[in-house]
C-alpha positions as CSV (number, residue, x, y, z in Angstrom):
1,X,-15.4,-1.6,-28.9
2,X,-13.6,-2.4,-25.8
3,X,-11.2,0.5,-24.4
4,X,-7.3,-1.3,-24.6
5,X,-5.8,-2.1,-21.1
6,X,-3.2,-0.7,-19.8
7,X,0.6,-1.7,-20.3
8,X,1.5,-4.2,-17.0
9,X,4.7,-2.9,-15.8
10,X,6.9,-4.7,-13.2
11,X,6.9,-2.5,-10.1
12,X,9.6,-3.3,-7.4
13,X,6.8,-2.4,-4.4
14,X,5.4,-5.9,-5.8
15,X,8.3,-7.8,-5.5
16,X,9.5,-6.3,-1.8
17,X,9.0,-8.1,1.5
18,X,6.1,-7.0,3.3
19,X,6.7,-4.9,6.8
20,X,4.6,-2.1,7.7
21,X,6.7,1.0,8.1
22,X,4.9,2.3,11.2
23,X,5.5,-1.0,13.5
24,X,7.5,-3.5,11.8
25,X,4.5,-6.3,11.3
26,X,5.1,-8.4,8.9
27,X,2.5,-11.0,7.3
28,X,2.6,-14.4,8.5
29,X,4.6,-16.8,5.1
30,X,1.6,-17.8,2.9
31,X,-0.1,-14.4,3.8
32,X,1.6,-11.7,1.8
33,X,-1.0,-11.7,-1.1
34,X,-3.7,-11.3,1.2
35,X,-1.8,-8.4,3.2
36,X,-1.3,-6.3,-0.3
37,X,-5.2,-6.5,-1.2
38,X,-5.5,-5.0,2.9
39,X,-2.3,-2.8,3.9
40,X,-1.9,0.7,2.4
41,X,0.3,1.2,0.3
42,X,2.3,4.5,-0.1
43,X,4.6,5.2,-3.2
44,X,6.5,8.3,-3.0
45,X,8.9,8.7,-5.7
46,X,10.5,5.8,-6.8
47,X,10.2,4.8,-2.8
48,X,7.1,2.1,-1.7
49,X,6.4,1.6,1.8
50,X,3.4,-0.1,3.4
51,X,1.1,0.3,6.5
52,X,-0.5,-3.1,8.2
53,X,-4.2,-3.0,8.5
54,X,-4.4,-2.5,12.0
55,X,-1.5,0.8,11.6
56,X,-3.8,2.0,8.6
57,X,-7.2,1.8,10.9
58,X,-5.3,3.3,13.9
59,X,-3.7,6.3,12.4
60,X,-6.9,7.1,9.6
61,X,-7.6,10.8,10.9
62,X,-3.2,11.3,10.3
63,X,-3.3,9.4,6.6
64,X,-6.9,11.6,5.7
65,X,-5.1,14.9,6.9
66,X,-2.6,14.2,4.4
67,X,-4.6,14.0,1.2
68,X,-5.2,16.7,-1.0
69,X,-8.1,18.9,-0.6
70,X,-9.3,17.6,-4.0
71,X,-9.8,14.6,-2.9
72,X,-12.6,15.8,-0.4
């Protein structure tokens, strides 16, 4: 028996334009679908921001210190 899967729900994060909130990059047009499988993607709240690859590799050590001990 196959475990059911889980309700799709629209999310506005999905929906926004693309620009990495530490230095404004945004994905050339015709690249945004690849940019959401390799940005990072925050949600805080109801609030969605995203970090470009290149912000995400720069700044790891910041984004790791951030996590929750449980996560280590």
């Amino acid at each position: 028996m196959s475990e059911p899967t889980p309700a799709h729900h629209d999310d506005p994060g999905d929906s926004a334009p693309l620009t990495c909130a530490t230095c404004g990059h945004r994905p050339d047009p015709g690249h945004e679908a690849t940019a959401r499988l390799t940005w990072s993607r925050d949600t805080t709240g109801a609030a969605v921001s995203w970090t470009c690859d290149r912000c995400s590799r720069e700044h790891l050590r910041s984004i790791e210190g951030k996590l929750d001990p449980v996560w280590w």
